[in-house]
N, C-alpha and C positions, 0 to 999 in steps of 0.2 A: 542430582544431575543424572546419576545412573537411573534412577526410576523413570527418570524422564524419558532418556532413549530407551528402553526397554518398554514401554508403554508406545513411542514413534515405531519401534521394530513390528512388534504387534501391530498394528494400525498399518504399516505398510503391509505385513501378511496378508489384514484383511482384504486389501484394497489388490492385492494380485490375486485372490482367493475368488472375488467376482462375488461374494458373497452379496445376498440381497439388502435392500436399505429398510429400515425399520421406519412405519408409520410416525412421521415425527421427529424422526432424529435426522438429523446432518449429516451426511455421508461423507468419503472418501473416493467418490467414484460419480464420473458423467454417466446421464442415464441410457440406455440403450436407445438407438435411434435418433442422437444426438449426434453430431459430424463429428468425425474426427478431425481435427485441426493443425499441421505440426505447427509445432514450435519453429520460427524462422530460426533462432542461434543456436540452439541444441538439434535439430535435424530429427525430433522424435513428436509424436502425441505432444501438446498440451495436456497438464494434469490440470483436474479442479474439481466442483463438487457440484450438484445440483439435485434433480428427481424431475420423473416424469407427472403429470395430474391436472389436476383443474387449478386454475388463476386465477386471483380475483381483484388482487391487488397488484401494484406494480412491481413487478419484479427489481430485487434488489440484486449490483451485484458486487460483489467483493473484492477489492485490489491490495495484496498485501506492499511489503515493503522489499528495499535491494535487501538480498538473499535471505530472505523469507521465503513462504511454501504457505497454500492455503490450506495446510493441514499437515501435524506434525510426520515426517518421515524419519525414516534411517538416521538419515543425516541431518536431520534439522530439529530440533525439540520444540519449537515454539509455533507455527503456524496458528497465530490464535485467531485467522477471520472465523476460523471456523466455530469456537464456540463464541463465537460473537453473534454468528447467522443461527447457531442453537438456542440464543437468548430469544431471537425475535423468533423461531418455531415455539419456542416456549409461551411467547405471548400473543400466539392466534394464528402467525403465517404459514402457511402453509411449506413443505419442502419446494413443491416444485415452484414457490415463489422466491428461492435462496440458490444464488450462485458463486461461485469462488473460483477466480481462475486463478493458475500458477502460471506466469511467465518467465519460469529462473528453473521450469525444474522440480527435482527433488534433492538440489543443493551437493548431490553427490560428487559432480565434478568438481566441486571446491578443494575436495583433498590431494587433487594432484599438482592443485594451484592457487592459492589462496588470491593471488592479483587476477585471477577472473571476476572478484567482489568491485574490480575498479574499472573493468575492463568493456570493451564496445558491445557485449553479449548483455550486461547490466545496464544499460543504458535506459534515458526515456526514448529516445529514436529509434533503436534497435527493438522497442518493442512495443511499440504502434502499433503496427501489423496484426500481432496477436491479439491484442486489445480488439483492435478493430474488428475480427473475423468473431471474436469469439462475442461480443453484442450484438451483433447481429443472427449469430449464430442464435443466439439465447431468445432475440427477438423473434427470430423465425421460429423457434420449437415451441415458445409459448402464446404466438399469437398477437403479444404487445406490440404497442406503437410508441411506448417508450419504457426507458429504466429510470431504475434509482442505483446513484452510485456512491460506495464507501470506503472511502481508499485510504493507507495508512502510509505516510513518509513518501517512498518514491511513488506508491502507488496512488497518490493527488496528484504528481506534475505528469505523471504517465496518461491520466485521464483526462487533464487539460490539455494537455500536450495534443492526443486521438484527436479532442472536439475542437483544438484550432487547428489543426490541422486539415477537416473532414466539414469543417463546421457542422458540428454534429451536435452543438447548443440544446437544438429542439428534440433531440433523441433521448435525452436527460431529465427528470423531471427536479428533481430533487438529488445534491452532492453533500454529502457528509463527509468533508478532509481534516484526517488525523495528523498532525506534526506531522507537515510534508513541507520537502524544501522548495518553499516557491520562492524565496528570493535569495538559495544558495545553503552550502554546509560549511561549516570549520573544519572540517580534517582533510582540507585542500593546501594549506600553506607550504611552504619550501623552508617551514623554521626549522632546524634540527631537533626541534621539541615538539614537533608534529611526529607522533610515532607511527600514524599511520601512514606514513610512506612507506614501511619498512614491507617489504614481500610479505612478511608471514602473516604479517596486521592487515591486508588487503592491497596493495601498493598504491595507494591514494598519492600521488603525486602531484602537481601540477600538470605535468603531460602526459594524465592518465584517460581514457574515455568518460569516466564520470564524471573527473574534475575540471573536466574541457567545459561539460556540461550545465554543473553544478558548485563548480569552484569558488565562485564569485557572480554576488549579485547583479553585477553587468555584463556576463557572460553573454555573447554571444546569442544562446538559447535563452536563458533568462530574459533575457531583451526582448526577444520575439513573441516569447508566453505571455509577458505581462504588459508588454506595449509600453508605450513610450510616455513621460509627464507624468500629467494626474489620472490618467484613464483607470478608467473600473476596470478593475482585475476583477470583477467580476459581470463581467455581460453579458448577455445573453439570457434567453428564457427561465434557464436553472435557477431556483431556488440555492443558497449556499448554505451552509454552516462549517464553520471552522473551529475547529477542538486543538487545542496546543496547552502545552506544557510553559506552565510560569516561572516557575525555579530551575528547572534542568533538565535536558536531555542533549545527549552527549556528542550529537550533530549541529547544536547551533551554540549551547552554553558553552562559556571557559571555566567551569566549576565540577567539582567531583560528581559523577551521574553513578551512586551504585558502585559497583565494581570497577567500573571506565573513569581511568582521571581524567582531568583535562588536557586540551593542550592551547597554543595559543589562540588569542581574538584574532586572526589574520585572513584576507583570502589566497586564492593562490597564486596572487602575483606578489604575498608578502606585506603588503596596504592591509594596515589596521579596519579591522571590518566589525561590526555588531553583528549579532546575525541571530538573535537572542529572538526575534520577533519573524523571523524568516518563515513560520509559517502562517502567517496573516495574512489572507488577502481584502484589500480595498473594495469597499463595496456588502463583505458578507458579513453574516450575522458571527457572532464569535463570542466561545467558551473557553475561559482560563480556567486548568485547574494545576495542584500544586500535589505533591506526596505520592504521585503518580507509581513512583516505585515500588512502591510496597506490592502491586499489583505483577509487579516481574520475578517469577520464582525463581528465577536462577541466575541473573544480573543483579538486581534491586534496580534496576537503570530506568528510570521516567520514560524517556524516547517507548521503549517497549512495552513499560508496565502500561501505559497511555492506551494501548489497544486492547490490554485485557483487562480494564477498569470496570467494575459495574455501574461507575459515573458515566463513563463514555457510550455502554452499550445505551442505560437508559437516553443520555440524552437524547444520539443517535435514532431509538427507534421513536422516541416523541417527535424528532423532528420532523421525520419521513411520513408520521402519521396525522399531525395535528391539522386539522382544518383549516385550508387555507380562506380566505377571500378575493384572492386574485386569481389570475386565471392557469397556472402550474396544474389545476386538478379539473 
């Protein structure tokens, strides 16, 4: 753990340092002449990663998860889109075809409150906005007339959420969603064995901004993302694939994930809920995989190891690249 932040410490020095981006690697820093964007709930810059250069391919862009960072900081050890998008410069693409945006931050302000993790500043609504500004942003600087996106946990219903909102369908070519809650999380109930109600745990409540959200698969919001009956939850032009975890991760299982026990199968109205299958959507292509932990160095927690899997990058970049015969390309 310590080597962890002490490796985020460094990595944030670099990225105040302005220091330049090495041919090929991933950086910590937008590239000059890139807009500056703020952040609507923090009042500061947008952080995220990209590079200037020639495109050839679609631009891919990165959406991590609630209180995650696209790139480990200070205060955050994990940010792993990042070497997620150094996997695929590893295997041809170019940097300036790899983006990462942060819409949380550098997680810093958690320590003065740990129920900002549930709160309307983490939200998918509260941070549209950001999403929104910063694909287009990325659209303008390199020219494209569309992206590719690869979002982990919040960062699938946050980019669902943007494209129904904007219907912004045909801006997308290809979505790669990592264990995201598209029909709700467990750590929404009012059981007294939900510990994440508790302040320090996040304050996940039932009447917390997240779990208004994501509380329960009939939520309000939920309803309006996935539409109503049998409708394709997945519509629109996009190509899908959906990656989730089969045995556990500690946002939808009632089973030990790693270091995180469980708590109960409940939503947050208390109604016995599944939610085991919560990142499935109707319509897409979809990969189970299982042992997903072992990939999380410092949880062992599937939810997370899931995003730094060298299952999930390969898949992920076959997806995005394999020849289509429809008309996405």
């Amino acid at each position: 753990m310590k080597s962890w932040i002490r490796h985020a410490a460094a990595l944030a020095a670099f990225m105040t340092a302005g220091a330049v981006q090495a041919v090929g690697l991933v950086g910590i820093t937008l590239p000059p002449g890139f807009p500056s964007i703020e952040d609507t709930s923090l009042a500061r810059p947008l952080i995220g990663f990209g590079a200037a250069g020639p495109v050839t391919r679609t631009p891919v862009i990165f959406i991590h998860g609630n209180n995650d960072t696209p790139f480990p900081t200070a205060c955050n050890p994990y940010g792993r889109v990042q070497a997620m998008a150094q996997y695929f410069a590893d295997n041809g693409y170019a940097t300036s075809e790899l983006w990462g945006v942060g819409y949380q931050g550098d997680q810093c302000d958690l320590a003065a409150d740990q129920t900002r993790r549930s709160s309307i500043a983490h939200t998918n609504a509260a941070n549209v906005p950001d999403l929104r500004r910063f694909v287009r942003a990325v659209m303008e600087f390199t020219g494209a007339k569309r992206v590719d996106i690869v979002g982990h946990s919040l960062g699938v219903t946050l980019a669902r959420e943007w494209m129904r909102q904007d219907e912004a369908q045909h801006l997308v070519r290809r979505f790669v969603a990592i264990d995201g809650p598209n029909h709700g999380i467990i750590n929404c109930s009012p059981d007294p064995a939900n510990y994440w109600q508790a302040p320090a745990a996040g304050g996940f409540t039932p009447a917390s901004d997240v779990c208004q959200e994501l509380g329960s698969p009939d939520s309000p919001f939920l309803r309006l993302l996935n539409g109503r009956g049998g409708r394709n939850e997945n519509d629109g032009p996009a190509r899908v694939l959906v990656i989730r975890n089969g045995d556990a991760s500690f946002v939808y299982f009632p089973v030990q994930d790693g270091s995180v026990a469980p708590v109960p199968a409940q939503d947050s109205s208390g109604k016995p809920t599944d939610f085991t299958r919560s990142a499935s959507l109707r319509g897409a292509r979809e990969i189970v995989f299982t042992g997903q932990g072992a990939y999380d160095p410092i949880l062992r927690t599937g939810h997370l190891g899931i995003l730094n899997s060298p299952q999930t990058w390969h898949a992920a970049f076959e997806f995005l690249n394999e020849r289509s015969r429809g008309k996405d390309d």
